[in-house]
C-alpha positions in Angstrom: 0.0 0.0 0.0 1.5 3.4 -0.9 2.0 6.0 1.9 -0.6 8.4 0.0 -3.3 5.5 0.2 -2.8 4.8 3.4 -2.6 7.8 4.7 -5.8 8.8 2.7 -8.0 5.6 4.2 -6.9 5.0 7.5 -6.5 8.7 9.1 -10.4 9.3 8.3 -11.8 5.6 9.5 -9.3 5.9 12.8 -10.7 10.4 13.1 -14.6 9.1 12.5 -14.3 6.1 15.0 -12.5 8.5 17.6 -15.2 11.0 17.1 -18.1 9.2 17.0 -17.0 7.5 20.3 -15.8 10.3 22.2 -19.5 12.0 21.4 -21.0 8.6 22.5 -19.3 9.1 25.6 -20.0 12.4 26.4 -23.4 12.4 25.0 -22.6 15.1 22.6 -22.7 16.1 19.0 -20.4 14.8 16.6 -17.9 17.9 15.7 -15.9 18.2 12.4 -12.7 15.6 12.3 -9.4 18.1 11.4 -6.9 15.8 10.1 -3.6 17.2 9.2 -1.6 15.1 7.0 1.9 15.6 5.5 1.5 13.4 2.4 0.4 16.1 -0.4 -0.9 13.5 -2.5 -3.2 12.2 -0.2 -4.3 15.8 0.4 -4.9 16.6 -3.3 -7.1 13.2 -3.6 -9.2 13.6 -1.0 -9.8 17.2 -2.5 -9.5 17.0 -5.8 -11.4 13.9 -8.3 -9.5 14.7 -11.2 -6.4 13.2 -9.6 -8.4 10.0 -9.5 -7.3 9.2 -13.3 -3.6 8.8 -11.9 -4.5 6.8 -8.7 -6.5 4.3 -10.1 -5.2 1.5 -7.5 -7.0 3.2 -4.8 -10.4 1.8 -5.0 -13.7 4.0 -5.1 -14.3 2.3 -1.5 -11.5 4.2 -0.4 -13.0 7.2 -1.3 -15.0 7.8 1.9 -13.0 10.5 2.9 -13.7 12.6 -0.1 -17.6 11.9 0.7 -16.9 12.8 4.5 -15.3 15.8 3.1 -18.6 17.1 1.1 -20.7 16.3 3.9 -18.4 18.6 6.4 -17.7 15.9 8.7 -13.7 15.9 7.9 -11.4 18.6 7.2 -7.8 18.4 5.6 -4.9 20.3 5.9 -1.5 20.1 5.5 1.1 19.7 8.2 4.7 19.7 7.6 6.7 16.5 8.2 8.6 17.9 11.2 5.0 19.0 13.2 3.4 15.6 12.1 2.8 14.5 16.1 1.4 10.8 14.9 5.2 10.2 14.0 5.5 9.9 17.5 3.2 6.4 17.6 4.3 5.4 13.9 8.1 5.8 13.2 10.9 4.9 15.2 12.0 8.8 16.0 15.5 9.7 17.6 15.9 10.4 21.4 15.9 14.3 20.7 12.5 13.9 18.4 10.9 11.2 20.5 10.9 13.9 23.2 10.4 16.9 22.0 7.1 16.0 20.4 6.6 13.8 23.6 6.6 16.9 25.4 4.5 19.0 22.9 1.5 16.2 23.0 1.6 16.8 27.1 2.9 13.7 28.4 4.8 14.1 31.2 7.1 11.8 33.4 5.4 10.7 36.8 7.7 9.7 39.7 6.3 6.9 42.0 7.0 7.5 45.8 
């Protein structure tokens, strides 16, 4: 699977299921998903079905985001490669980069007594 395609299919599924469980637990609305990706590709699909002609390989299945997108339940943005936080839980990240964005998420050390 290419790195466009799956960022393009499984950021949406993971953003709906988080949403539509975190307003299941509170009892609330469902709000608009903001995913920020830093795959332009998979930005430019999910906005743009002309670029469909040159990613035939990704299946009209996949293209649930788009039809998030038009119904305003997902929004896409670009985020560059050195802000991507999901890094953190996907790539093997050097000391120095493992916690700085440790520390930018809010996770904090906590000393037992």
């Amino acid at each position: 699977m290419s790195s466009c395609e799956a960022e393009y299919v499984a950021a949406v599924r993971q953003g709906i299921w988080l949403n539509r469980l975190i307003a299941d637990m509170l009892g609330a609305k469902e709000m608009t998903v903001k995913l920020l990706m830093d795959n332009q590709a998979a930005i430019a699909l999910s906005k743009n079905p002309i670029h469909h002609d040159h990613n035939k390989h990704i299946d009209t299945r996949y293209h649930f985001l788009r039809h998030c997108i038009e119904e305003g339940k997902v929004e896409v943005d670009h985020v560059g490669s050195e802000e991507q936080l999901a890094d953190l839980f996907t790539k093997a990240l050097g000391r120095v980069k493992f916690v700085e964005q440790r520390s930018t998420l809010g996770v904090v050390k906590v000393h037992q007594v």
